[in-house]
Steps between C-alpha positions, in 0.01 A plus 500: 500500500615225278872341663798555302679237326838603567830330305879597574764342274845471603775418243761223724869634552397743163822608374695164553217294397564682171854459495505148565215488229682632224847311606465140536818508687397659770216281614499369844779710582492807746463796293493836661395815310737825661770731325768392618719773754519583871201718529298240292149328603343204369209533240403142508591126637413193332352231742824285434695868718207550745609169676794670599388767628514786216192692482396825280615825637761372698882647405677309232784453681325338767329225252838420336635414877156300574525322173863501326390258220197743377516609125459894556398665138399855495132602442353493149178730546437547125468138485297464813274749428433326159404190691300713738277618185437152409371419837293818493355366084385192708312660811323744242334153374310467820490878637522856417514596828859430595706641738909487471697533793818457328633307198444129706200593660132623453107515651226350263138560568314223366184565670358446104758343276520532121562056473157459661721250756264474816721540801818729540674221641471333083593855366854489763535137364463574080761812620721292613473239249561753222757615641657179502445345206589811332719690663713200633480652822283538849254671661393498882160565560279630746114544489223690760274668580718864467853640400658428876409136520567426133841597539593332850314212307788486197782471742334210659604225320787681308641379246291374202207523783172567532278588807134614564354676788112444496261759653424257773865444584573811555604561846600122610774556211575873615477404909832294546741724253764748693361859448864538346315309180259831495580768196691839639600284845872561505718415803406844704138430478578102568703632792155733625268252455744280705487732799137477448585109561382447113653222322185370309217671297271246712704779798414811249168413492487540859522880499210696414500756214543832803794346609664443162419827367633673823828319490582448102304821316355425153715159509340375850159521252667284235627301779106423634433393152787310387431280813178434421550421108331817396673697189300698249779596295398451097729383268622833289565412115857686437562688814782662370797582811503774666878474642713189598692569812698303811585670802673386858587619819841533669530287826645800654427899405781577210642840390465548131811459358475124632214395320647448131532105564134471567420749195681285267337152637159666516570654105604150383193329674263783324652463188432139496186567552404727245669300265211265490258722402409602158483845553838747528556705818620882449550637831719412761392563860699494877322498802627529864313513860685675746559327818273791634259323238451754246496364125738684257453416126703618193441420190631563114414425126770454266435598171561148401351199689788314752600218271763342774495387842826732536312774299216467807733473799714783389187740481363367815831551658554886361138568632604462878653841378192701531528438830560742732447374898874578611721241578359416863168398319416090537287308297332206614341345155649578098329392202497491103227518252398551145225660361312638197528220279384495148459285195831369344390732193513776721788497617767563142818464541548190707483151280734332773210533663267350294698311272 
């Protein structure tokens, strides 16, 4: 079988990049993309905020303390996904088969290219330079051999970077990274593979494929792979989303009627998230695990589409009433999702949207 030729673009600091783009003022400045409020996260950080310390995700409140002289401007997604399309006009130069993660990122396959360029690693570099030169902005790159190593590739040399992982290199590059660098390793399977005293994939590459399986499932068989570079994932042209979601659990069991500050962090962080896609979300979904670990999930479809943050938490919030455990009942983990998303021209009746 023929080895992929595997591409991953990532946009640098997106959002802010843009910003500081469009208003020569705000070059070389931190600029930090969040609404601004209490309950606010960050969208984006340009590289000029990261050296403090501000980071995507993380609570607005906490990047205006890390960085007091940071230009905050609430998130323009009409204009970002406009940019996004741009980037997208240039890949489809090279590619049909492409791959979007979000607006800032995507998977290329350019096993055969439509340039006639000779290596992936010239295709990543023309990318890039198009980007550039017509765009005004950058592009980190990553390039190998499948999806997984293309994208730990991009972030390599991030920003404006770009990094190839050759066949051959394949496991003296893999070997020395923490397994923490491995997709769907979050700090409770970190923390396992600790107690396993593995720190390294060189370490995960020590346990045999019996042993994985027995102690991580399905995962411990992703986990045998990962290790050893292995990822047959293709790039999907236009997977559309399924659902956009973000879920936590308590540090201590909580009774119900104490989880509303998590529901309204956890709607804010999903909301952010969907906003970068291109596609509108309809249904609003609550899920809760039990402390005696038994998943609850509620879910409802407005007639119209949540066009607010508020709109989202406020429905997430009045689903916790279809809940009916008694007041002794403690939950362990709470989260928030959307779902059933559809075409802007699906969805009337919501141009703030869309605009």
């Amino acid at each position: 079988m023929q080895m992929r030729k595997i591409v991953h673009i990532d946009m640098d600091a997106f959002y802010a990049s843009v910003e500081q783009r469009d208003d020569p003022r705000l070059r070389g400045k931190p600029v930090v993309v969040a609404w601004r409020g209490s309950r606010s996260v960050v969208c984006a950080a340009s590289y000029e905020a990261r050296q403090f310390g501000v980071r995507s995700a993380m609570p607005a409140v906490r990047a205006e303390h890390l960085c007091p002289s940071a230009v905050f401007l609430p998130p323009d997604f009409p204009r970002y996904r406009a940019v996004s399309r741009q980037v997208r006009e240039i890949f489809q130069r090279h590619t049909d088969l492409i791959e979007p993660l979000s607006l800032d990122e995507a998977y290329l396959d350019v096993s055969e290219n439509k340039t006639g360029l000779p290596t992936a690693t010239q295709v990543a570099r023309t990318i890039r330079e198009q980007i550039r030169t017509e765009l005004n902005l950058t592009a980190s790159a990553g390039v190998g051999p499948n999806k997984f190593l293309a994208k730990i590739a991009s972030d390599w040399k991030k920003p404006d970077g770009l990094f190839v992982i050759l066949p051959d290199d394949i496991n003296s590059f893999l070997s020395p990274l923490p397994v923490g660098r491995l997709p769907g390793v979050g700090k409770v399977t970190e923390g396992k593979l600790k107690n396993l005293e593995i720190q390294t994939v060189a370490d995960l590459q020590r346990l045999d494929f019996a042993t994985l399986e027995r102690r991580f499932g399905r995962y411990g068989v992703r986990l045998y792979e990962l290790a050893r570079g292995i990822d047959e994932s293709e790039v999907i042209p236009d997977r559309p989303t399924q659902s956009v979601s973000a879920e936590d659990t308590f540090e201590h069991d909580v009774p119900l009627a104490e989880t509303e500050p998590m529901i309204r962090r956890l709607a804010e962080k999903t909301w952010t998230a969907a906003r970068k896609e291109l596609r509108i979300a309809r249904t609003v979904v609550l899920k809760l695990k039990t402390s005696e670990f038994k998943i609850l999930t509620r879910s409802h479809t407005p007639h119209v589409p949540p066009s607010s943050c508020e709109e989202l938490t406020s429905i997430a919030l009045s689903l916790r009433e279809r809940i009916s455990l008694g007041a002794q009942q403690r939950f362990r983990l709470v989260g928030v999702g959307l779902s059933n998303f559809h075409d802007p021209s699906d969805a009337s009746g919501q141009p703030a949207l869309f605009e």
